[in-house]
C-alpha positions in Angstrom: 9.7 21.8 -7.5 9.3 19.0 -5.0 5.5 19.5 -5.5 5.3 19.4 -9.2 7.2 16.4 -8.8 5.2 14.3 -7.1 2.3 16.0 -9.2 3.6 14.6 -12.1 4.0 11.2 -10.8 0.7 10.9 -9.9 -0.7 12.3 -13.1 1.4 9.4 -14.7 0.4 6.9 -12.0 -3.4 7.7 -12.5 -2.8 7.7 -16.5 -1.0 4.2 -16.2 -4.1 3.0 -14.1 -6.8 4.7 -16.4 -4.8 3.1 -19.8 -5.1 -0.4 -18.6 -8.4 -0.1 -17.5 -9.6 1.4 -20.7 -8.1 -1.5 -22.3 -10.3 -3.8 -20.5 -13.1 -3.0 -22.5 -10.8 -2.4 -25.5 -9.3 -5.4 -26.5 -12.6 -7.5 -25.9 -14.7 -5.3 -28.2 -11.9 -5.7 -30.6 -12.2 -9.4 -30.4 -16.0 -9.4 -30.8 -15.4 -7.0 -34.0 -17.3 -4.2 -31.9 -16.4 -0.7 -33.9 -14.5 1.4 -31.3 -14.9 4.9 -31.8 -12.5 6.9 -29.8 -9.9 5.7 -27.1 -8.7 8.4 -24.8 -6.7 9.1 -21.7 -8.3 12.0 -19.9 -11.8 13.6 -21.2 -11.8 16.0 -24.2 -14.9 18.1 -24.0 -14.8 20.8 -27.1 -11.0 19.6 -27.8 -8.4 17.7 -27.8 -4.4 17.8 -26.8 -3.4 15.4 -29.2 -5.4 12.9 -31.7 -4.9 10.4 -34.0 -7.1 8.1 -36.2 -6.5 4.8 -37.2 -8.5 2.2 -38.9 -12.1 3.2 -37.1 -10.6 4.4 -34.0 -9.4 7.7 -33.0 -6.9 8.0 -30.0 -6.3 11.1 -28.0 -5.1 12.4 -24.9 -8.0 14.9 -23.8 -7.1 17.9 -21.8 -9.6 17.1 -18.4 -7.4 14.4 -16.2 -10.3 13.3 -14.5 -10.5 9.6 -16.1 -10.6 8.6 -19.7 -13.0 6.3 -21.8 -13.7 4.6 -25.1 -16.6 5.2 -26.9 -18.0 1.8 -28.3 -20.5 2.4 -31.3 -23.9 1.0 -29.8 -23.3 2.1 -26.7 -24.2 5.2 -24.2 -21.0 6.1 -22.7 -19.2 9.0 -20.9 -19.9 10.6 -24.0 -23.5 10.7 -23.9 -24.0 10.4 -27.4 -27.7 9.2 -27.8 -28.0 10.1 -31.8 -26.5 6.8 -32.8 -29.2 4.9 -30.9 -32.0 6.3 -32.9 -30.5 4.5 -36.0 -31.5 0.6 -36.6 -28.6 -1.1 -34.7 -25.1 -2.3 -37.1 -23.8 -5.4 -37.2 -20.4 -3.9 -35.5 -22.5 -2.0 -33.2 -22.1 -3.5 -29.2 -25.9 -3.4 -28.9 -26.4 -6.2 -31.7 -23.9 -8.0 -30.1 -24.8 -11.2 -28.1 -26.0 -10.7 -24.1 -22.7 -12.7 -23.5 -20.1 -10.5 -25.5 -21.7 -7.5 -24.1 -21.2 -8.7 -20.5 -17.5 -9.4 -21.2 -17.1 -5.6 -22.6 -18.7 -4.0 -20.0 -16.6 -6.4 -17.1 -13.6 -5.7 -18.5 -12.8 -2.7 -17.2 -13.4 -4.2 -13.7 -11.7 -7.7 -14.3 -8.2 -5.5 -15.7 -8.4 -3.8 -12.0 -8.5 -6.7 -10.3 -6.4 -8.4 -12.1 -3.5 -5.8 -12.0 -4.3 -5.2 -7.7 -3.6 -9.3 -8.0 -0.1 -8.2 -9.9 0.9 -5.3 -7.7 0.4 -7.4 -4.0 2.6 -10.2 -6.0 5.2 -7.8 -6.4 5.4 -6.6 -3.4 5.8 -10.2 -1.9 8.4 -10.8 -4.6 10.4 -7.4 -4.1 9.7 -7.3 0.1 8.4 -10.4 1.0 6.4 -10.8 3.6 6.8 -10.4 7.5 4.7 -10.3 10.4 4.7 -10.5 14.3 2.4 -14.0 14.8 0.5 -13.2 17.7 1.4 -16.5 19.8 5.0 -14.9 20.0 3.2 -11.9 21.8 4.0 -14.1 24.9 3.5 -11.3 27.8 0.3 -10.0 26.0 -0.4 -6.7 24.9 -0.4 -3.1 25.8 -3.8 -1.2 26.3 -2.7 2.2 24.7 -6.0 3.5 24.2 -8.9 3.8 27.2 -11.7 2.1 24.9 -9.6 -0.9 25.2 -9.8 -1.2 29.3 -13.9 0.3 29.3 -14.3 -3.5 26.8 -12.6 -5.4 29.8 -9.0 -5.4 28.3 -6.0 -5.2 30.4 -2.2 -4.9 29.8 -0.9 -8.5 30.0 -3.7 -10.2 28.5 -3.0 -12.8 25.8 -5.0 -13.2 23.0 -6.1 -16.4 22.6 -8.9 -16.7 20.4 -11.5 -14.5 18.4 -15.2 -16.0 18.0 -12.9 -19.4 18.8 -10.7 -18.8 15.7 -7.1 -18.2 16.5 -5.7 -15.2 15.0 -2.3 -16.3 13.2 -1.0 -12.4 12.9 -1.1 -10.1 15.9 -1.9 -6.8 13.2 -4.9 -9.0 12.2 -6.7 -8.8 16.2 -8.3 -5.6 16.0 -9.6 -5.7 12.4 -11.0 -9.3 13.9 -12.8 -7.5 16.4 -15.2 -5.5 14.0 -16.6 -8.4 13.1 -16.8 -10.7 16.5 -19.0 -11.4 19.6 -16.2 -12.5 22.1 -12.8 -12.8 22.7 -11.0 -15.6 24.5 -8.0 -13.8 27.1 -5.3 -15.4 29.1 -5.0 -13.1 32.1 -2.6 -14.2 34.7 -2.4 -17.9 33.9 -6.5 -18.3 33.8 -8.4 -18.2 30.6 -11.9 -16.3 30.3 -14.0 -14.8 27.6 -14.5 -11.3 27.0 -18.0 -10.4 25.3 -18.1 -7.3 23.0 -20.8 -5.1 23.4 -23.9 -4.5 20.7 -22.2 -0.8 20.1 -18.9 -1.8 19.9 -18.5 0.2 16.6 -20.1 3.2 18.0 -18.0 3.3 21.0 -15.1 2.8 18.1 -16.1 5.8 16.4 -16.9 8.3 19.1 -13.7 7.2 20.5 -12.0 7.9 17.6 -9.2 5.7 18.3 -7.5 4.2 15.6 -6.1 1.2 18.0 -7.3 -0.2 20.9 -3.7 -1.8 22.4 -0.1 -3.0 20.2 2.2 -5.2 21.5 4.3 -4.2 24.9 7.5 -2.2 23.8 10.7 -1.5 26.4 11.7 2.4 27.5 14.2 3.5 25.5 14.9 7.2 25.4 14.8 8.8 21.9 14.9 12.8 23.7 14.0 14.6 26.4 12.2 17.4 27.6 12.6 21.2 28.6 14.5 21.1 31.9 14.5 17.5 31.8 15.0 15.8 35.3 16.7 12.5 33.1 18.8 14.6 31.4 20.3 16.8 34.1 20.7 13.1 35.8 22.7 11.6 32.9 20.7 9.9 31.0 21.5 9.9 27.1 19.6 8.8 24.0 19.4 5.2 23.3 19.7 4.4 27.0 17.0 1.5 28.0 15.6 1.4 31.1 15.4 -1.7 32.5 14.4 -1.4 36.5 13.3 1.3 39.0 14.6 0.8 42.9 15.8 -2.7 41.6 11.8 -3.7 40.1 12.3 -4.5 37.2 10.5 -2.7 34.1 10.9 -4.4 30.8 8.3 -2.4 29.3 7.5 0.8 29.1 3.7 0.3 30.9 5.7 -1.1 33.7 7.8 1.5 34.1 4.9 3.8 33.5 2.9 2.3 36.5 5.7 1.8 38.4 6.8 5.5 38.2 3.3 6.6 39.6 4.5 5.4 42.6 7.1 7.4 43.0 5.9 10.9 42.2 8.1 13.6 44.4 11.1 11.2 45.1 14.2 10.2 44.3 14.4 7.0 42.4 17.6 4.7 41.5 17.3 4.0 37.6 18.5 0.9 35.9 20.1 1.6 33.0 21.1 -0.5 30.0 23.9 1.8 28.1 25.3 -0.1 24.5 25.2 -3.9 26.6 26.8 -2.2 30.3 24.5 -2.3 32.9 24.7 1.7 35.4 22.4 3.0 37.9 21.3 6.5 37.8 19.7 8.9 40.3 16.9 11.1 39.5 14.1 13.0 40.6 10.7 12.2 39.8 8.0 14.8 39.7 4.8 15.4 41.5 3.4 14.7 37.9 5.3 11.3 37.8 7.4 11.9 35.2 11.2 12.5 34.4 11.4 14.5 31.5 11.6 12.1 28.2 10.4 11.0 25.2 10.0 6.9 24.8 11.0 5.5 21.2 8.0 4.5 18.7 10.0 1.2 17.8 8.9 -0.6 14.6 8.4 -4.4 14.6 11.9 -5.1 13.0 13.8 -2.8 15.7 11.9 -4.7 18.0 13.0 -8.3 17.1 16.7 -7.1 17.1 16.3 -6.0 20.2 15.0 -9.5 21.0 11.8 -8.6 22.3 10.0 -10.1 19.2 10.4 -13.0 16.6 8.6 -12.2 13.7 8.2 -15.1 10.9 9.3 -13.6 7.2 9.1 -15.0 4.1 10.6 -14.1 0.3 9.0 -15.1 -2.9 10.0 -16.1 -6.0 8.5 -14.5 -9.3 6.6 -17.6 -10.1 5.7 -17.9 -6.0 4.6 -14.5 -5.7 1.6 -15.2 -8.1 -0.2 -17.8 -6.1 0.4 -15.5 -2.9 -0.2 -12.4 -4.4 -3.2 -13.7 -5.4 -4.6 -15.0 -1.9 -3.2 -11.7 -0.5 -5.4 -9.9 -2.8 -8.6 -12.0 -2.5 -8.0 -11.4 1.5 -8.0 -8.0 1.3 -10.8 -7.3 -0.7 -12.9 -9.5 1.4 -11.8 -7.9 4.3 -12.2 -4.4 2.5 -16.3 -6.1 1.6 -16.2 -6.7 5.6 -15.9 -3.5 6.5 -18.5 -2.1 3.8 -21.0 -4.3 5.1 -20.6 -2.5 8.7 -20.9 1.2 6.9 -24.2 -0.3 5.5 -25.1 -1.7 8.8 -27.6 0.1 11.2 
């Protein structure tokens, strides 16, 4: 049930999408007294679900959801009628139309798609809003979670200054920076340097197959723990954040990764934040380095209520969420041009 469900809704989705875009080239041919000939949602070849004609247009709903069309007299289409091009052209016919009209026909299509991705990102912004994690407020740097990121020259800690000398204003924004750039400006340790990229960057990307090269540092909190868990059998519980190891403290989770390794085969005293009370607990660490739990994947907004993070938010208006919708839109399709360009690239 749960399947035909969602089938359903994205039949209807696709049919909403495939209307409006139809009427792209509709309503201008209409204008420009162009004879449309059929207007359908979904192709029809040998029949039809449903039909109706009015005036000089027939509309249907054909029984192949793979699209739809209108068939504009004067023109080869989806229907790949070629007859009605061996006659001498009408005056209602779209190919005796001037170069002009025709242009804003055949655009329409294109303009209504654009157009309605403008709508959608504007209500987004005016039903979510926005919110991101700027990355100057990634104040101890970031978190190399994948080993690409520390063969480039990237290290836990590092700040993110600048990329090809422009400052990036959201930390989700870095890596998709990096496809595009020559060098990156660090602050490691209180000294600023520049990081160059390499030539194969890309290719590295792609053999890789990472999908991120680091995130922003998270603390340890325990979300569950494993078969025969040393933690568990220790007294540890879920939610508990660990905050020090042998009284070094671990804010994050790398830290207390690293700082584990050191300890492999011993007995460790555990600091333990437990609902705001502060307890030490005893456990044994492995000869793998590990004591048998599973960190939390915590999202941006867990993390700012935890204090790690302040992320800047905004809410829109209906009449502000146009402008914004719009420059969110034009932003994404240049960046989605951006990345095209690379495909095409050698």
């Amino acid at each position: 049930m749960e399947f035909l469900i969602k089938a359903t809704q994205l039949i209807m989705s696709l049919s909403i999408l495939v209307i409006l875009h139809e009427l792209g080239h509709f309503i201008p041919a209409k204008i420009f007294k162009t004879r449309v000939e059929k207007f359908y949602l979904f192709f029809d070849p040998w029949f039809s679900l449903v039909k109706k004609k009015i005036g000089d247009t027939e509309y249907g709903i054909g029984w192949l959801p793979l699209g739809g069309y209108v068939k504009i007299s004067g023109m080869i289409d989806e229907s790949m009628d070629k007859e009605q091009m061996q006659k001498p052209p009408e005056s209602w016919e779209f190919r005796a139309k001037p170069t002009w009209q025709r242009l804003i026909i055949m655009l329409g299509g294109v303009t209504v798609n654009l157009l309605l991705g403008i709508f959608i990102y504007a209500m987004v912004l005016f039903a979510y809003g926005s919110k991101y994690l700027p990355n100057e407020n990634v104040t101890d740097g970031i978190w190399c979670v994948s080993p690409l990121a520390k063969d480039l020259g990237f290290e836990t800690g590092d700040k993110i200054i600048a990329v090809d000398d422009e400052k990036p204003q959201a930390f989700n924004s870095v890596f998709e920076s990096l496809l595009y750039a020559e060098s990156v400006t660090l602050e490691r340790d209180g000294v600023t340097k520049e990081l160059a990229l390499p030539s194969n960057f890309i290719a590295q990307l792609l053999e890789s197959e990472e999908r991120i090269l680091f995130a922003p540092r998270i603390p340890t909190i325990i979300s569950g723990f494993t078969a025969n868990s040393n933690a568990k059998n220790a007294g540890f519980e879920k939610k508990d954040r660990i905050v020090s190891i042998n009284d070094v403290e671990t804010k994050y989770f790398d830290q207390f990764q690293l700082e584990l390794q050191q300890h492999k085969g011993e007995n460790i005293s555990v600091g333990v934040n437990r609902f705001g009370e502060e307890i030490l607990l005893s456990v044994d660490v492995t000869n793998e380095g590990t004591i048998g739990f599973m960190p939390s994947n915590l999202s941006l907004n867990q993390l700012e209520e935890l204090g790690i993070y302040s992320l800047n938010s905004a809410t829109y208006s209906f009449l502000e969420s146009l402008p914004a919708g719009y420059h969110l839109a034009i932003k994404k399709l240049g960046s989605y041009i951006n990345q095209f360009k690379l495909i095409l690239s050698p």
